[in-house]
Structures are given as structure tokens and as C-alpha cells.
N, C-alpha and C positions, 0 to 999 in steps of 0.2 A: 727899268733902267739897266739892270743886272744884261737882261738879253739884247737889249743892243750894244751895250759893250763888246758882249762877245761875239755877237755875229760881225761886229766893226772888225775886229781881232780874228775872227777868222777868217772872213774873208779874206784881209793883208796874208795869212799864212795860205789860202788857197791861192791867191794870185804868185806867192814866192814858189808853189809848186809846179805851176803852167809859165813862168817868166822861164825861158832856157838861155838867156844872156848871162846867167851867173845862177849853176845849180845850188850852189850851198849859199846866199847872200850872208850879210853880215847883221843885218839889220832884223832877221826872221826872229834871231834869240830874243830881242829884246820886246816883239810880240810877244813870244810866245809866253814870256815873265811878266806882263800887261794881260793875257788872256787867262793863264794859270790862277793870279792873282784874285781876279774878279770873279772864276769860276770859283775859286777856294772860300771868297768870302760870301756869294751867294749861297752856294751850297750849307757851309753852317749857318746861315741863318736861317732856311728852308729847305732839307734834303728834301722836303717832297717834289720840290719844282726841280728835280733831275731831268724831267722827261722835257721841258721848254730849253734846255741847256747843250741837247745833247746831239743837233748838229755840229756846235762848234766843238764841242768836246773829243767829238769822232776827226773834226777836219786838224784838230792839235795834233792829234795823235800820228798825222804826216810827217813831222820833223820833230818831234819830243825824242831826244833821245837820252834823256835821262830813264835809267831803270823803275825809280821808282814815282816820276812822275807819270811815266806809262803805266805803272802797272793803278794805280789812283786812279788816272783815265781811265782803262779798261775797267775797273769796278763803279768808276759812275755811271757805264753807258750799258755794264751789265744789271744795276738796279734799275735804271732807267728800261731796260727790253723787259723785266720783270712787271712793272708799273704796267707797260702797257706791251704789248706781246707784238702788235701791230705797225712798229718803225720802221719795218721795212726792211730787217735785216736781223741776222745774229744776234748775238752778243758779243760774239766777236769777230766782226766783221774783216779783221785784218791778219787773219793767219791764213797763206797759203802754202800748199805742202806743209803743212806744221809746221813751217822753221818760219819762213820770212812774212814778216811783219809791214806790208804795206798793203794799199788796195787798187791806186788805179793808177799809183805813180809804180811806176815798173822798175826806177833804177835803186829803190829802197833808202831814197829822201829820209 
């Protein structure tokens, strides 16, 4: 139930990155406090299922701009590359140049 929540909630946050009628919507935050949420209570109750969690966790990580909700993300989806080495990418998938923190959204969403 946990992973369709989230992939329901990420998705909403991946289509607010490809909608270009309004970059910053208003509506994304209250995803993203519905996605946050579900990820926060599945994970205490089984961190091992980090690695089923962890495309939506990556696709949050587009408009989370809280410091330390990001940095939370980036250590679930670094336990998760640990788990299993084979996701497809990094651990951290979203540092370019070192500084800026996005991957496929360019204008740093």
C-alpha cells in the first residue's frame, strides 16, 4: 500500500516538473507533505524496503527544498544504492558541478 501511495505522489510531483504553465505550482508542497509523510512512516516500520521506495524518493528530491528534508532523501536513496548497487545510478544522483542539485530539470525546480 506504502508504494503506491508514493508512486501516486510522485508522479503528481513529476508531472509539476514537465507542466511549464506555472513553474513553481502551489499545490506541489502539499504533495510533497502527503509523499514525505508515507515515506517517513513506511520506512520506520521497515527500513529494509528502502530499495522499493526509492524512485519516488529520487523524484521528491525535484522540489524538496527544505535542507533537511533533502538531506533525509539523499540518505534513504544512499542506503538504498548500498542494498543494492544495481539502481541505476549513484547515490547521488543529483549533484552537478558539485554545487547544483537537480538532474533533468535544468532550471533547479
Amino acid at each position: 500500500m506504502y508504494h503506491a501511495g508514493l508512486d501516486f505522489y510522485a508522479l503528481q510531483v513529476l508531472y509539476s516538473c514537465i507542466e511549464t504553465s506555472d513553474p513553481q505550482p502551489v499545490w506541489v508542497q502539499d504533495v510533497l507533505t502527503k509523499l514525505l509523510g508515507i515515506a517517513h512512516k513506511a520506512l520506520n516500520e521497515d527500513p529494509q524496503h528502502v530499495y522499493r521506495y526509492t524512485w519516488a524518493l529520487r523524484v521528491a528530491m525535484f522540489r524538496v527544498k527544505d535542507p533537511i528534508h533533502r538531506d533525509w532523501l539523499e540518505g534513504q536513496v544512499s542506503k538504498a544504492s548500498v542494498l543494492f548497487s544495481n539502481l541505476g545510478s549513484s547515490s547521488e544522483p543529483f549533484t552537478i558541478n558539485g554545487a547544483q542539485r537537480t538532474w533533468f530539470v535544468e532550471d533547479g525546480l
